[in-house]
DOLUMMAR-111953 format. One record per atom (N, C-alpha, C): y, x negated, z; atom name; residue in three letters; chain. Coordinates in Angstrom, 1 decimal. Atoms other than C-alpha are relative to their C-alpha. Example, Ala and Ser with C-alpha at 12.3 -4.5 7.8 and 13.67 -1.06 7.14 Angstrom:
DOLUMMAR-111953
<<-1.2,-0.9,0.0>,N,ALA,A>;
<<-4.5,-12.3,7.8>,CA,ALA,A>;
<<1.2,-0.9,0.0>,C,ALA,A>;
<<-1.1,0.9,0.0>,N,SER,A>;
<<-1.1,-13.7,7.1>,CA,SER,A>;
<<1.1,0.8,0.8>,C,SER,A>;
end
This chain:
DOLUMMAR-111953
<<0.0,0.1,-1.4>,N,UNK,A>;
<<46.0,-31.0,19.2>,CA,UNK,A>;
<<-0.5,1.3,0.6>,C,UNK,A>;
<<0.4,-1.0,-0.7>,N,UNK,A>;
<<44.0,-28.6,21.3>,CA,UNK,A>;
<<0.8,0.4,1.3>,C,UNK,A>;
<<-0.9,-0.2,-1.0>,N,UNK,A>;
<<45.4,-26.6,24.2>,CA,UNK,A>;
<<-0.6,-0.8,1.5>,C,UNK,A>;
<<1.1,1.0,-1.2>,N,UNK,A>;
<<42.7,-28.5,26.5>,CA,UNK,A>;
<<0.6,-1.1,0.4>,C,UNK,A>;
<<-0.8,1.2,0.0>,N,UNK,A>;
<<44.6,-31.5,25.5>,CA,UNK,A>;
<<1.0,0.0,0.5>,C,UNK,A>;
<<-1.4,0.1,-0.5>,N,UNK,A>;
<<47.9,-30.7,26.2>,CA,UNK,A>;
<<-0.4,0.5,1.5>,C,UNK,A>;
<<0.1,0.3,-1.3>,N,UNK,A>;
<<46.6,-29.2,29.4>,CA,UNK,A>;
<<0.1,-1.5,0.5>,C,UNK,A>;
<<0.0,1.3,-1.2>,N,UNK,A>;
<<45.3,-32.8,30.5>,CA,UNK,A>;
<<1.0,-0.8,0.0>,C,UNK,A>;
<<-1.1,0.9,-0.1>,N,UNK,A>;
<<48.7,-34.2,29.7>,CA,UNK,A>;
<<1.0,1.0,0.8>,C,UNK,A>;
<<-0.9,-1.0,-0.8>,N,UNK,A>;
<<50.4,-31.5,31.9>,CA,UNK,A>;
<<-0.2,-0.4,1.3>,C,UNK,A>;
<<0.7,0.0,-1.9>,N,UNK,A>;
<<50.6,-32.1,36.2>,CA,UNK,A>;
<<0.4,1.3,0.2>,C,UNK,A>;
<<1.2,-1.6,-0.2>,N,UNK,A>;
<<48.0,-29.6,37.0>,CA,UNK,A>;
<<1.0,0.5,1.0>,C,UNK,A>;
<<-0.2,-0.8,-1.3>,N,UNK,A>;
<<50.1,-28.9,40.2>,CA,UNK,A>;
<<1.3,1.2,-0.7>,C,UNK,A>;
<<-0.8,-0.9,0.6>,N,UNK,A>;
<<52.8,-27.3,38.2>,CA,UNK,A>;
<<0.1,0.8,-1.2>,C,UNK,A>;
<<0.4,-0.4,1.3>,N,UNK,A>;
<<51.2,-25.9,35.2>,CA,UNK,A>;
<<-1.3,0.9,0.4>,C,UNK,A>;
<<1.3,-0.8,-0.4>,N,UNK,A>;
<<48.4,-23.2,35.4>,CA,UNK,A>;
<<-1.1,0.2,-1.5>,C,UNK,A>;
<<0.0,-0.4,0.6>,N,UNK,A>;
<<46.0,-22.3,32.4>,CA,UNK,A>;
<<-0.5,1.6,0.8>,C,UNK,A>;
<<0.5,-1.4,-0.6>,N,UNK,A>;
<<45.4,-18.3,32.9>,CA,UNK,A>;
<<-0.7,0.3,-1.6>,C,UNK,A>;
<<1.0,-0.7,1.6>,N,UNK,A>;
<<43.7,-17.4,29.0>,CA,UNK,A>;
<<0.3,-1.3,-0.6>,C,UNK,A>;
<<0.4,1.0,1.0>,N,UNK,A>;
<<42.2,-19.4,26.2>,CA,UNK,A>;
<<1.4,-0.3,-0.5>,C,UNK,A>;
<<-1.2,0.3,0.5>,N,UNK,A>;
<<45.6,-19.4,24.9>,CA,UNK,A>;
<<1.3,-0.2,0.6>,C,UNK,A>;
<<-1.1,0.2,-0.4>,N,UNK,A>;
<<48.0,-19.4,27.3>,CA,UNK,A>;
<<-0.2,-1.3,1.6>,C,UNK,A>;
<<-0.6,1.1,-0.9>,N,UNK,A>;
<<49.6,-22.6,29.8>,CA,UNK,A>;
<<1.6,1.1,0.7>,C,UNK,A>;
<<-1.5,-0.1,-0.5>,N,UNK,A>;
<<52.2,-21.5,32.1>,CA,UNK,A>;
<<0.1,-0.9,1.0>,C,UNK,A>;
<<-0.5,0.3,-1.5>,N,UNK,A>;
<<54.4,-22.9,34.9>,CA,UNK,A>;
<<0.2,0.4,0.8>,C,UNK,A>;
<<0.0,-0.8,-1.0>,N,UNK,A>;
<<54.2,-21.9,37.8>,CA,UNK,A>;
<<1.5,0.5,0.5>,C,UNK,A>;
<<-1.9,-0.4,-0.2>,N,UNK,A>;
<<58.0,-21.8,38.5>,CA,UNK,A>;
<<0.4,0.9,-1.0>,C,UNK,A>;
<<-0.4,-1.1,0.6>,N,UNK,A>;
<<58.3,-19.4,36.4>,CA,UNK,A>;
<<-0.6,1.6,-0.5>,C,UNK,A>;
<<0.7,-1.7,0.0>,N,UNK,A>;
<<55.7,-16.5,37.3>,CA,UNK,A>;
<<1.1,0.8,0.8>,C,UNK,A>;
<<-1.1,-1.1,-0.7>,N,UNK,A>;
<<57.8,-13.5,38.7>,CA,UNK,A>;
<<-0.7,0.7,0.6>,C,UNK,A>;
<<1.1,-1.2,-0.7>,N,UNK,A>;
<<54.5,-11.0,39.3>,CA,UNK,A>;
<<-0.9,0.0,-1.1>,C,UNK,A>;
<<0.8,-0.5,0.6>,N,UNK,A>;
<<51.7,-10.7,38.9>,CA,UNK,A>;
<<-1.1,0.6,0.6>,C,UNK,A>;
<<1.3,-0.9,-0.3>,N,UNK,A>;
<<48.2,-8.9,39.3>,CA,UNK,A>;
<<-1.5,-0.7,-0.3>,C,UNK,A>;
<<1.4,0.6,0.6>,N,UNK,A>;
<<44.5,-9.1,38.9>,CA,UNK,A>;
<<-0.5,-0.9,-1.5>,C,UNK,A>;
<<0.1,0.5,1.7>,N,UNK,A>;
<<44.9,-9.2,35.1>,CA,UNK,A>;
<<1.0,-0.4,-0.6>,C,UNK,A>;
<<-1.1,0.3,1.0>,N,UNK,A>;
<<48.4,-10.1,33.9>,CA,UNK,A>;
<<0.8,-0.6,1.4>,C,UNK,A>;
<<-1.1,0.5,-0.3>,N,UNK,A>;
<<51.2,-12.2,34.9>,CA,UNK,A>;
<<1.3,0.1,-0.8>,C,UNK,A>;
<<-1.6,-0.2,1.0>,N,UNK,A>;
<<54.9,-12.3,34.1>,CA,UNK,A>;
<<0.5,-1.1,0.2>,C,UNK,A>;
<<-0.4,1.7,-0.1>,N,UNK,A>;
<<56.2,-15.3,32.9>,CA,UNK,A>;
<<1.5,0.3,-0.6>,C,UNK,A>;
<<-1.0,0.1,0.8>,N,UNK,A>;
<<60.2,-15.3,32.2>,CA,UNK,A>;
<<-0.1,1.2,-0.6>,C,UNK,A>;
<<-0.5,-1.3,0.5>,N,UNK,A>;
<<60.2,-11.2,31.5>,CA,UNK,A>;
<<-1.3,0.8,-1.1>,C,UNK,A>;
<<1.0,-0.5,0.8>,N,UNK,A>;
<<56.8,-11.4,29.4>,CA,UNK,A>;
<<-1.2,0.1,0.7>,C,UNK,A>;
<<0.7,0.1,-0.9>,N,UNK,A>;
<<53.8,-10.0,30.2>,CA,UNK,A>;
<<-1.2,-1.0,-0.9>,C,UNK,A>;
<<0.9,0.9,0.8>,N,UNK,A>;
<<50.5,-12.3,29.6>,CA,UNK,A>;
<<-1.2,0.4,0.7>,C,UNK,A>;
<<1.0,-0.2,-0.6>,N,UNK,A>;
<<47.3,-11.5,30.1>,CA,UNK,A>;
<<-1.0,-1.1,0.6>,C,UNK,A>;
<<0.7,1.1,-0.9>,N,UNK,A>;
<<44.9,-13.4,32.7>,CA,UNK,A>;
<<-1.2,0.3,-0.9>,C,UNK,A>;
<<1.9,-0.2,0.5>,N,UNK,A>;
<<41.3,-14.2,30.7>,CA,UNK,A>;
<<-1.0,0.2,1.2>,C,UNK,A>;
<<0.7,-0.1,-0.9>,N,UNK,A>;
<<38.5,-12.8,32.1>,CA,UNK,A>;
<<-0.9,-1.5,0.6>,C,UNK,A>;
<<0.6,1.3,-0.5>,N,UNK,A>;
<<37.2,-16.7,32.4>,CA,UNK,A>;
<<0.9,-0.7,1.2>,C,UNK,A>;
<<-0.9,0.8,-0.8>,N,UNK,A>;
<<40.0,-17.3,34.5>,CA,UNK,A>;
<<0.0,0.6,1.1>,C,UNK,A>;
<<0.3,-1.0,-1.0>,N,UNK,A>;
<<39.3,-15.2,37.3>,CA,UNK,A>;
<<0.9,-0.3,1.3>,C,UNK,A>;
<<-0.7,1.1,-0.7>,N,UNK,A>;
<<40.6,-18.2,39.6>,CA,UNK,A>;
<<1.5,0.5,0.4>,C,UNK,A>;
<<-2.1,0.2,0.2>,N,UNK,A>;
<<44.7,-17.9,38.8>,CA,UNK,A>;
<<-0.1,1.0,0.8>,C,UNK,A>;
<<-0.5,-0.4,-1.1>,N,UNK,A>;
<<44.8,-14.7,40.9>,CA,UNK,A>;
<<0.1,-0.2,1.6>,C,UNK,A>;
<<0.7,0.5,-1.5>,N,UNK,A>;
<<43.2,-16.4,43.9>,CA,UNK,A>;
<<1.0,-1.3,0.2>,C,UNK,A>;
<<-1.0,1.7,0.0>,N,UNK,A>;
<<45.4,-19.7,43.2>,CA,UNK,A>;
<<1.4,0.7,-0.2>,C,UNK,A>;
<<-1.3,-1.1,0.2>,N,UNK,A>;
<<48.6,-17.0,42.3>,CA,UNK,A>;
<<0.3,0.2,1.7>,C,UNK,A>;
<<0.0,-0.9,-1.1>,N,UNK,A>;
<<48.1,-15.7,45.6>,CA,UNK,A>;
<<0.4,-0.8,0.9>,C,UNK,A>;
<<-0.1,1.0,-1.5>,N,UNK,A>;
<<47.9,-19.0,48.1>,CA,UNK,A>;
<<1.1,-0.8,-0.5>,C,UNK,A>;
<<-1.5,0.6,-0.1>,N,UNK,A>;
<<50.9,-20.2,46.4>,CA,UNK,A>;
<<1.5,0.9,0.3>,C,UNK,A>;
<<-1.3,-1.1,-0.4>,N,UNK,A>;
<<53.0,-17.4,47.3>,CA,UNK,A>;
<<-0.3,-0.1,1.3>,C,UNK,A>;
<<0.4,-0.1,-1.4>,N,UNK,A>;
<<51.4,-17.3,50.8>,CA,UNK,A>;
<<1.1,-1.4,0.7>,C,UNK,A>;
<<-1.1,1.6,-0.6>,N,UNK,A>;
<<52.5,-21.2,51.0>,CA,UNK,A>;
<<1.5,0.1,-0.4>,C,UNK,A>;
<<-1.4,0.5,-0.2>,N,UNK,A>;
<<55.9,-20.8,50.4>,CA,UNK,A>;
<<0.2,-0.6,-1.2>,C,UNK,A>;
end
């Protein structure tokens, strides 16, 4: 099973992908930045293909 896969069985509204390897939830970033987020105390880096998640990081914190 690819992680592509499990993405599409994940709801996208509460699941992010940020790198080829990593899936998080969103309920559970703490901080993050251009290039890394903290998920639950760890840090993870943002792929440079995903450039997105800080811009989508951002308007979910805006919204509340």
């Amino acid at each position: 099973m690819t992680l592509k896969s499990i993405q599409e069985k994940l709801p996208g509204k509460e699941f992010i992908r940020i790198h080829r390897s990593y899936i998080i939830p969103l309920a559970k970033v703490e901080k993050f930045s251009k290039s890394k987020v903290y998920v639950s105390g760890k840090e993870l880096p943002i792929g440079t293909s995903y450039t997105d998640v800080y811009d989508i990081l951002l308007q979910r914190v805006k919204a509340g």
